[in-house]
N, C-alpha and C positions, 0 to 999 in steps of 0.2 A: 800387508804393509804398504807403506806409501812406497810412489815410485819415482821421486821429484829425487833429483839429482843437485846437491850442494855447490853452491857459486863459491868463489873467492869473493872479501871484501862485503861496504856494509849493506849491500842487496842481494845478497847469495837468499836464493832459494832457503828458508826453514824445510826442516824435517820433523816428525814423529818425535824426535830424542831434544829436539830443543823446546817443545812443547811439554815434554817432562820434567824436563831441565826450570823452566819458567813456574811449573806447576810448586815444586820446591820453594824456589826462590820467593816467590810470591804470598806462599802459604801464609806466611802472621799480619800482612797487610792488606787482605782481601776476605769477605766473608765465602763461606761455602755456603749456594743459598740453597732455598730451599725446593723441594718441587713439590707442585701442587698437581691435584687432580679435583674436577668437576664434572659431578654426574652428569647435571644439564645439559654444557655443554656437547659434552660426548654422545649425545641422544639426540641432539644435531646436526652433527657429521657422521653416522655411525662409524665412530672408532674410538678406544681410548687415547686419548691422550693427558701427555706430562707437562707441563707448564717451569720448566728452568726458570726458576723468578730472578733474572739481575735485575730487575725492577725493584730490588731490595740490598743489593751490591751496594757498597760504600759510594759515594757519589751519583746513587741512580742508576747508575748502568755500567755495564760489562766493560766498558771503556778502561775503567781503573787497574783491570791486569793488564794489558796491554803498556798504560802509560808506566805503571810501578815498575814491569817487567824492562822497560827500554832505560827507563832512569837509574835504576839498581845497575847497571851493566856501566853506566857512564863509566870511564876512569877521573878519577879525581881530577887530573888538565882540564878534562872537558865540562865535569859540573863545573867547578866552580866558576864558571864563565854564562851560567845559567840555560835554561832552557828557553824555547820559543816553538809556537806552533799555529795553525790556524785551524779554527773549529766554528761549526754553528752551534757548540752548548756542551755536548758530555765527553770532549776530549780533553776541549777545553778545563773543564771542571776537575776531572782525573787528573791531568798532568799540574795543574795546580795541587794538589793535595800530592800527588808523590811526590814534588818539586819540595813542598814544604817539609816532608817526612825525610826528606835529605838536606833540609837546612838551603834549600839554593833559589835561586830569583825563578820567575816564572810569568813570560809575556804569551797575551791570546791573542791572535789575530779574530773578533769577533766580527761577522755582517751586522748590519745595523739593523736588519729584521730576524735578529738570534731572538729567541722565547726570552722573555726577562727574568723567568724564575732558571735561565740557564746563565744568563749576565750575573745573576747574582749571585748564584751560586760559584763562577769564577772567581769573582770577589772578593766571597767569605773562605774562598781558602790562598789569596792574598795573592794572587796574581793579577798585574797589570794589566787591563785590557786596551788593547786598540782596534777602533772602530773603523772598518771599512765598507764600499759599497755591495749590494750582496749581488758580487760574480764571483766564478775561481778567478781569472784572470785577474779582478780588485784584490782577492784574500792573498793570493800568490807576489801581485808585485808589492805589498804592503807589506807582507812579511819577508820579502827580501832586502827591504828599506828597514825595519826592524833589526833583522841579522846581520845589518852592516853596520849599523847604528851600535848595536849594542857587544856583539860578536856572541851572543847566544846560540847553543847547540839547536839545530832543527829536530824535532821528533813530533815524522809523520801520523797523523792523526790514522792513516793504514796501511799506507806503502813502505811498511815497515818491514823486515823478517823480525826482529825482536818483539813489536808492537804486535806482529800477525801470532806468534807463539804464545803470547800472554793470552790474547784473545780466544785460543785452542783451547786453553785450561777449563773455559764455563765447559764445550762441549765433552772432556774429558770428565770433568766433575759427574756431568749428565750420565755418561755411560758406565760411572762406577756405583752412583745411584739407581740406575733404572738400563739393565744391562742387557736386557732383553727385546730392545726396538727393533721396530720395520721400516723407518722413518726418522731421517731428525732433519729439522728445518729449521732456518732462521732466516729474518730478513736479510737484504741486500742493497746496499752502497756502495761503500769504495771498498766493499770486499774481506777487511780485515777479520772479521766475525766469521766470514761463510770460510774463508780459506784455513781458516786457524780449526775450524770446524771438522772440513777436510781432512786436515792431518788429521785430528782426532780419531775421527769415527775411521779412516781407510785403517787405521791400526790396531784400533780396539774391537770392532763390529763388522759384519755384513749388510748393516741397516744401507739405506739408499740416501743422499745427501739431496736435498730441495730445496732451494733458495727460493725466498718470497720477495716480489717489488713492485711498487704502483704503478701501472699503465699510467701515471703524465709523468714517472720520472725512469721510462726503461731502458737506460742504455745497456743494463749488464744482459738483460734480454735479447736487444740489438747486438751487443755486442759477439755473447757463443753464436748468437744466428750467423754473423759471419765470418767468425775468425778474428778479430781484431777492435779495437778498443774503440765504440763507439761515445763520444764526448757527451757529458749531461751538459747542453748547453742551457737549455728554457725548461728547467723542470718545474711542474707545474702538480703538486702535491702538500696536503697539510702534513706527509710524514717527513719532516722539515730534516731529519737524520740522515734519509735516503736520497737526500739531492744531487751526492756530489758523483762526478766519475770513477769508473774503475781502477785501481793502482794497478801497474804493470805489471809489478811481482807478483801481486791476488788474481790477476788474469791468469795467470800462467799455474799455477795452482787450482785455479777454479775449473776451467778449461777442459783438464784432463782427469779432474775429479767428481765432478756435479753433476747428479744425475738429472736435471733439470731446473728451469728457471722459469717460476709463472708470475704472471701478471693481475695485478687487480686494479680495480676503478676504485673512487674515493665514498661513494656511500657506504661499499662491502667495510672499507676502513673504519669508517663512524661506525656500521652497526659491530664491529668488533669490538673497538675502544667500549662502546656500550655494553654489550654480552660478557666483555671480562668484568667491566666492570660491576654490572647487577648480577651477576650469577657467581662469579667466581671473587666479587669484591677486590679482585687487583685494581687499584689504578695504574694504567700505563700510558703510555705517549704514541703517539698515532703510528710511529714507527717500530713497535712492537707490537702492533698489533695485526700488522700485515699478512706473518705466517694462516691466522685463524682465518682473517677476511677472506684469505683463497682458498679455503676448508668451506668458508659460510659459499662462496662462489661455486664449489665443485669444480675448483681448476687441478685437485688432485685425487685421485682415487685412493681414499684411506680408509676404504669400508673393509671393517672390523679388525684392524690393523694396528700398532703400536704407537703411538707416533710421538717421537719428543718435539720439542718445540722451544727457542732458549727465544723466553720474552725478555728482549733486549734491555727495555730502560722505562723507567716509569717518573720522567723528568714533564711531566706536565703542568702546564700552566691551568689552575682551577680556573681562570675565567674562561679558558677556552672549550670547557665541559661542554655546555648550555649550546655552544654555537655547533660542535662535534655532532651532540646527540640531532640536534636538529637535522645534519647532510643525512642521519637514516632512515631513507625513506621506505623500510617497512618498521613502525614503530614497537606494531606488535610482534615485532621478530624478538622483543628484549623480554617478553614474558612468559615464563616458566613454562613446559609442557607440560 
């Protein structure tokens, strides 16, 4: 069982039980998706591996338990004064559509280099966007000028405990699926995914928990390397998902749960995006494809081992294919053994 000790108030530490809790609540507004497996690939990393498709999740990606799960818990005071948040794309997009599913307003703080097919899809589920410069510092003071403006609830796109407990449920889903891992991984940002993950797996499994993240945006790297939350200032990565910094609360959950944290460079990234997608026909976004890229790397030892894998989001922009496939410079790495 997990060993994270409950806060008072609305940053207490999540546990195991509120991951379940969220798992319920959640159930008729989120798909349970599906997992995949791929001979091919698996005959290039010698090991099996599971494919967790939120890539197929209501909004693209995993995001949408998280944001249903924090929206569902408002008390009526606080919706109805609506919600707000800042996102580069699939938090965005999520809290827009559970925003709607409870009938209430819903503002994005977006950067003005968010993917367009992530702009629009905020849009089309009828929240406001507001355009800011792409820093946290810009997304942060913009959406304080938002929140004052409007007096809209904030809900953390991962510095959540509610938002982290939603986000637990894909990895829970994974291990009722596919119960017998050595392994489950997912990338890494601001944490929400790998913490919610944590809880899952310390409770359900003995599998080993592995966060993936690109060497130009590693602070959560930097960061267990020394105890303390190193800041993403100049991240420098096309997995546009993984930019931002670590949440305090997902520190503190990561920290004493993760059995490591590796790094990849940007070509391993493009020939991933590439290899799910001619072998395994997923299209994903460069930020789910991270966990594979440090399998294609050999930055983790999962020879003949089980390994789940929750592929985050599959919020890609089609014209960025052409430019993707191009950063993989072994081309023939994409053709079948």
């Amino acid at each position: 069982m997990n060993a994270w000790t409950p806060k008072s108030g609305p940053c207490r530490i999540p546990t195991f039980e509120d991951v379940r809790e969220a798992s319920e609540r959640i159930a008729r507004d989120v798909y349970r998706t599906p997992v995949f497996t791929c001979d091919s690939i698996d005959r290039c990393v010698g090991a099996r591996l599971f494919f967790k498709c939120e890539s197929f999740q209501k909004t693209g990606s995993f995001k949408i338990r998280g944001a249903t799960n924090a929206v569902r818990c408002l008390p009526e005071s606080q919706a109805k004064r609506g919600v707000a948040t800042h996102s580069s794309g699939n938090h965005g997009a999520a809290l827009a559509l559970a925003a709607a599913r409870r009938g209430i307003r819903a503002h994005i703080v977006m950067p003005t280099h968010a993917p367009i097919v992530k702009q629009r899809a905020v849009e089309r589920y009828g929240a406001t966007i507001v355009r800011c410069e792409p820093t946290l510092q810009a997304r942060e003071a913009t959406l304080n000028q938002l929140i004052e403006r409007t007096g809209a609830v904030f809900v953390h796109p991962y510095d959540d405990a509610l938002v982290v407990a939603g986000q637990g449920t894909a990895a829970l889903e994974l291990l009722q699926q596919i119960p017998d891992l050595d392994i489950v991984m997912a990338p890494i940002g601001g944490g929400g995914l790998m913490a919610g993950t944590i809880l899952a797996v310390a409770a359900c499994s003995s599998a080993a928990v592995i966060a993936a993240e690109p060497l130009g945006a590693s602070d959560a790297f930097q960061s267990l390397a020394e105890g303390r939350i190193v800041p993403s200032l100049q991240p420098q990565t096309m997995a546009d998902g993984l930019r931002t910094s670590l949440g305090n609360l997902n520190f503190e959950i990561i920290r004493q749960g993760i059995g490591s944290i590796v790094t990849v460079d940007e070509p391993w990234i493009a020939r991933a995006v590439r290899m799910l997608f001619e072998r395994a026909k997923l299209v994903v976004e460069p930020s789910a494809a991270v966990p594979l890229a440090a399998l294609l790397a050999n930055k983790v030892d999962v020879r003949e081992k089980r390994v789940g894998i929750i592929v985050s989001g599959g919020n890609l922009d089609p014209s960025r294919l052409t430019q993707i496939f191009a950063m993989d410079g072994d081309q023939g790495a994409s053709r079948p053994n």
